[in-house]
N, C-alpha and C positions, 0 to 999 in steps of 0.2 A: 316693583313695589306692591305689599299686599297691602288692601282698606280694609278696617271695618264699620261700616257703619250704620250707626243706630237708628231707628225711627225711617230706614230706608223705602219702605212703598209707601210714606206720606206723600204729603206735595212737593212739599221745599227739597227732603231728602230724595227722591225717585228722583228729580231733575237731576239731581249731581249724580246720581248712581247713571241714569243715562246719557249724561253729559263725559261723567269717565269711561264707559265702556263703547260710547261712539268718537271718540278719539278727538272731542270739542277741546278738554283741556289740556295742551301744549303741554307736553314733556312725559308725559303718564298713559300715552295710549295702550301700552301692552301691562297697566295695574290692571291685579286681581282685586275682585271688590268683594264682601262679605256682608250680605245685609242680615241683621239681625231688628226683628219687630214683633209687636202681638198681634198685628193684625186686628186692631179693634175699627171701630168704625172708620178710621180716619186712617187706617194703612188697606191697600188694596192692591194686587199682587197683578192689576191691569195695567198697574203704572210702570211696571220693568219689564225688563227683555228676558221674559221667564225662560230658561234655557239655553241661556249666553253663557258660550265657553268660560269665561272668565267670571263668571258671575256666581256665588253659593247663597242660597236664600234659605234663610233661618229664623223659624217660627219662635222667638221666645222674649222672654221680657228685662228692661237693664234691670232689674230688681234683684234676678237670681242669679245669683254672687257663683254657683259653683257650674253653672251653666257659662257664664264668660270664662271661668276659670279654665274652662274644657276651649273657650274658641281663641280666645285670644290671641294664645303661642305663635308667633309664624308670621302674626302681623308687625307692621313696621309701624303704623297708625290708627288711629280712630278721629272720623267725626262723629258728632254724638249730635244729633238732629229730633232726639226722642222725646216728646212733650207730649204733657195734656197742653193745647193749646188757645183754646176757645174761650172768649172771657164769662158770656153769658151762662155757660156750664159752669165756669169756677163760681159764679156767684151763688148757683142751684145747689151745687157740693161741691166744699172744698179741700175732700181725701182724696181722691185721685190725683189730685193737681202737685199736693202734697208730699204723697210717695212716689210718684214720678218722677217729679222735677226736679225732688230734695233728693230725697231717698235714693233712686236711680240713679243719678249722678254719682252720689259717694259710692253708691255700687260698685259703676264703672271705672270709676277711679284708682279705687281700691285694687281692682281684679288688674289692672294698667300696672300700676303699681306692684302688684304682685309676680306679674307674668312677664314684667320686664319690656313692656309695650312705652314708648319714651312717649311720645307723640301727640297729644288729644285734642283734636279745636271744638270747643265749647260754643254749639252755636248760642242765641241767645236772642234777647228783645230789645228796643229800644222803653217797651212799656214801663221798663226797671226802673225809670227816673221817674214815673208820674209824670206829671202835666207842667210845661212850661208856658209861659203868656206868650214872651217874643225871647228871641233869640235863637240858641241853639247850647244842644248838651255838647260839652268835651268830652273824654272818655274820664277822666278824671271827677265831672258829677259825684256829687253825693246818692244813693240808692233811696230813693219814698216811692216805692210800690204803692200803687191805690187800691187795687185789685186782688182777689186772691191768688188767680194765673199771676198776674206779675209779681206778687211777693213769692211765689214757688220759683219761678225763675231766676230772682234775687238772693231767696234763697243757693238756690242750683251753682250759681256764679262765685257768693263767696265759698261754697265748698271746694269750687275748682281753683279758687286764689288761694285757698288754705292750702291744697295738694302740693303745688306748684312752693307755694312758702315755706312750708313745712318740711315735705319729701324731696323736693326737686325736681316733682314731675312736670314735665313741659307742656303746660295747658295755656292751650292759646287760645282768648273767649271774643265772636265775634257778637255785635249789637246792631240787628236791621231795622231799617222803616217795615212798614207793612209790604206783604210781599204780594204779587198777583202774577195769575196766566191758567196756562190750561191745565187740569189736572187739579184743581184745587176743591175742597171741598166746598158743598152748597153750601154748610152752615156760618160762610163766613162771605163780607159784606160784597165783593164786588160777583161771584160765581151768584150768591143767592137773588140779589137784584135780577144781574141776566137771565137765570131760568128762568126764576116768575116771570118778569117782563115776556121772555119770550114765548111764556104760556100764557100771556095773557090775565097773569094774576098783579094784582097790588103787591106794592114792597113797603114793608115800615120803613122809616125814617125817624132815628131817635131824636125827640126835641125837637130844636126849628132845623135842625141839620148845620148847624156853627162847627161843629166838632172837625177839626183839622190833623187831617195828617199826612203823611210823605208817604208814596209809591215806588216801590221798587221792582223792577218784573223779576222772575224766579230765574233764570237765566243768569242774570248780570248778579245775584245772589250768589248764585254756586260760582260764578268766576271768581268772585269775592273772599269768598268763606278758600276755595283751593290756595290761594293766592297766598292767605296765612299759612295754609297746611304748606307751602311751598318755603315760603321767602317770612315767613314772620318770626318774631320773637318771643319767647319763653314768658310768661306771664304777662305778657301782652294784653289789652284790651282794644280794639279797632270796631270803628263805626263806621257801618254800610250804608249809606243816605240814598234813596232815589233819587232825590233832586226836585220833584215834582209833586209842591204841597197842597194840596184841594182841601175845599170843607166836602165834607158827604153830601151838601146841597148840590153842588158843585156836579159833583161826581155821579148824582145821580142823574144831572141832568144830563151830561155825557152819554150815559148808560142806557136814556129814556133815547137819547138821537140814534144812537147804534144799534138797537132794536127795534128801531121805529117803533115804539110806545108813545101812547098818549102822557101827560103829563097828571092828567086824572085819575092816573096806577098809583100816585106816589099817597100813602098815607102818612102821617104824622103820629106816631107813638111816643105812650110816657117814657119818659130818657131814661137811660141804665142808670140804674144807682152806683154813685161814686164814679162817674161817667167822666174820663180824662176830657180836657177841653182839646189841647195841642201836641204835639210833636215835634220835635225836630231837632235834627242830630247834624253835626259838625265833623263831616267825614275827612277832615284833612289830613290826619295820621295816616289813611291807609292810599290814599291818593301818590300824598308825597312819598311816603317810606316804603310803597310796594308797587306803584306806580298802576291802581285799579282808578278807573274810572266806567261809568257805567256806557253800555253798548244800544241799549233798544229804547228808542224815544217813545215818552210815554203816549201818544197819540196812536204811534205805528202799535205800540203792544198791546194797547186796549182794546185797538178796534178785530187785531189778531186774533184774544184773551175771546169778547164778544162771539166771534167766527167759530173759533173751536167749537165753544158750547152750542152752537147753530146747527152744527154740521155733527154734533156728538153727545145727540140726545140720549141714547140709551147708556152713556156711560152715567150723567146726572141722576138720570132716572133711576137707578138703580140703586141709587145714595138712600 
C-alpha cells in the first residue's frame, strides 16, 4: 500500500508517519508513506525518520493543485492531516486558516478526484461544534464553529461531504478531543505550560481556568484515524474521544506536580475572545463499528508527554 499524507512533520501527522513506518500499525508494515508539507513553523523534518527506505518527503503545499497532480498517481490513499491549527493565530489572522483549511482541502480533493486516488480520511476537530454545557456531540451534531480555526475546519469538512456526495469520492472524516505527547508544538497548551514550568517561567491561564476539555495522547489518535483508513465507511464521520475530561485549572495543576513547579508560576490572563467553555464527544460509532478504543492512560501519558520535554530541551528550544 502507498500513503500520502499531508501535513506530515506536524505533531499529530509525524506520529502516524512514524507509527506506519515502525510497523506499530497491524497489517501495513511494508506501506510506502509520501509526506507532503510546507514546512512552516509547525512542520519540522526532526519529527521523521528522514531517510527511511519507504519514506519520500515532499517540500510543498495542498494549495498547489498541479503539484499533487504530479504526486498523487501511484497512491492507494491519503490522510490529509494539513491545517493551520492554532486558535490564538486564527483570531490574529484569519487568511491562512482560511486557504488551508478550505481552500487546501478542495485542492486535495480535487487532484484525488482527478488522479483516480479513491481513498481520503479527512482528519478533523471536535472544535466544529462550538461549545456544549453537558452532555456529549454525536456525529450527527449540527456544525457552530466559534472560532475562526474552527470555522476553516468546518468549512474543510463540508467540502469533503460535498466530494464524497457529489463525485463519489470516498472521504472518510475523523473529529478528535484535543490531542497531546511528545513532539508537539510549544504554542499549544499542555507542551507550553511544561516548557515554561520547567524553565521556570510563569504560564497564563485564560480566566479562572473553568474551560473543559477531553485528552487524547497522539498515539491512540493515529490508531484511530488508521482504523477508518482500514475498516471505515465512505462518507462516514467518527469521533475520537480520549476519555479523560479536565478543566485547564485542573490540568494545570497536574502539570505544576510533574515539573515540580510552585503553584505561584500560574498567572491568570484575560480569556480568549469567543473562548469555547466545553467539549465533549460521544465516541461510540467508532468503538462499536471498528472496534478502537483508546491504549495509553491519561496519567501514564502525561507524566511520559512531561518526561520527553525534560529530557529534550533543545528540540523545544529551537521552536
Amino acid at each position: 500500500m502507498k500513503i500520502l499524507v499531508t501535513g506530515g512533520a506536524g505533531f499529530i501527522g509525524s506520529a502516524y508517519v512514524r507509527m506506519l513506518l515502525d510497523g506499530s500499525l497491524t497489517g501495513h508494515e511494508d506501506a510506502r508513506v509520501t509526506v507532503v508539507d510546507l514546512l512552516t513553523y509547525a512542520g519540522n523534518t526532526d519529527n521523521l525518520p528522514v531517510g527511511h527506505p519507504r519514506l519520500d518527503l515532499v517540500r510543498g503545499d495542498v494549495r498547489d493543485l498541479p503539484l499533487l497532480l504530479d504526486l498523487l498517481p501511484g497512491h492507494d490513499a491519503v490522510v490529509h492531516f494539513a491545517a493551520e491549527s492554532h486558535v490564538d493565530r486564527s483570531i490574529e489572522g484569519a487568511d491562512a486558516f482560511v486557504t488551508t483549511n478550505v481552500v487546501g482541502t478542495q485542492t486535495l480533493l480535487e487532484a484525488c478526484l482527478r488522479t483516480g486516488v479513491t481513498t481520503v480520511v479527512n482528519v478533523s476537530t471536535d472544535e466544529v461544534y462550538g461549545s456544549i454545557a453537558r452532555g456529549t456531540w454525536t456525529e450527527d451534531a449540527p456544525l457552530a464553529p466559534n472560532s475562526p480555526y474552527a470555522a476553516s475546519k468546518a468549512g474543510g469538512d463540508l467540502i469533503a461531504r460535498s466530494y464524497w456526495r457529489t463525485h463519489g469520492l470516498d472521504v472518510r472524516t475523523t473529529r478528535c478531543s484535543n490531542n497531546y505527547g511528545p513532539r508537539q508544538h510549544p504554542e499549544k497548551l499542555i507542551p507550553r505550560f511544561t516548557t515554561r514550568l520547567l524553565s521556570g517561567e510563569s504560564v497564563p491561564l485564560f480566566g479562572t481556568g473553568g474551560n473543559v476539555r477531553e485528552w487524547l495522547h497522539v498515539e491512540d489518535h493515529c490508531r484511530a484515524v488508521h482504523l477508518v483508513l482500514t475498516k471505515g465507511t465512505a462518507g462516514s464521520v467518527y469521533h475520537v474521544g480520549g476519555g479523560t475530561a479536565l478543566t485547564n485549572a485542573a490540568l494545570t495543576s497536574l502539570l505544576l506536580e510533574l515539573a515540580g513547579a510552585p503553584a505561584s508560576l500560574v498567572t491568570h490572563v484575560a480569556d480568549r475572545k469567543g473562548h469555547d467553555l466545553r467539549y465533549a464527544l460521544d465516541d461510540t460509532r467508532i468503538r462499536e463499528e471498528l472496534g478502537y478504543a483508546p491504549a495509553v492512560p491519561f496519567d501514564e501519558g502525561l507524566a511520559a508527554t512531561v518526561a520527553w520535554y525534560r529530557d529534550n530541551p533543545r528540540w523545544w528550544k529551537a521552536r
